[in-house]
N, C-alpha and C positions, 0 to 999 in steps of 0.2 A: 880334353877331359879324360882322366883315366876312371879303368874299371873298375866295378867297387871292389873286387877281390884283390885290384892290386893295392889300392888305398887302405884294406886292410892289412894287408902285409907291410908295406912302410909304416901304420901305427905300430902295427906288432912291433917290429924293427925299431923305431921311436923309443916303445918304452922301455923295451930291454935295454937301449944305451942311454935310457934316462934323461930323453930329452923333454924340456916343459911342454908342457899340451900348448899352452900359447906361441912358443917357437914351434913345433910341427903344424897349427895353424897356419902362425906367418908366411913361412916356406911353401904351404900348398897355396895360398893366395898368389903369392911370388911366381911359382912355377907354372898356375893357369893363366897368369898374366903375361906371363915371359911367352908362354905354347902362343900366344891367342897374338900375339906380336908377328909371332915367324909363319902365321897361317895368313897374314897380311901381303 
């Protein structure tokens, strides 16, 4: 799980490159799923 300041700064980052809130979703589901795999 990441830190909220750093989940803030990748939205930050997000909107500036204008990615849709529904893709910056998907990707943070993707990537807590992907971490929660390799901690296996």
């Amino acid at each position: 799980m990441i830190d909220k300041y750093e989940e803030a700064a990748i939205r930050k980052a997000s909107e500036l490159l204008y990615v849709p809130h529904s893709d910056f979703i998907r990707a943070k589901f993707a990537a807590e799923v992907a971490s929660q795999r390799e901690a296996e």
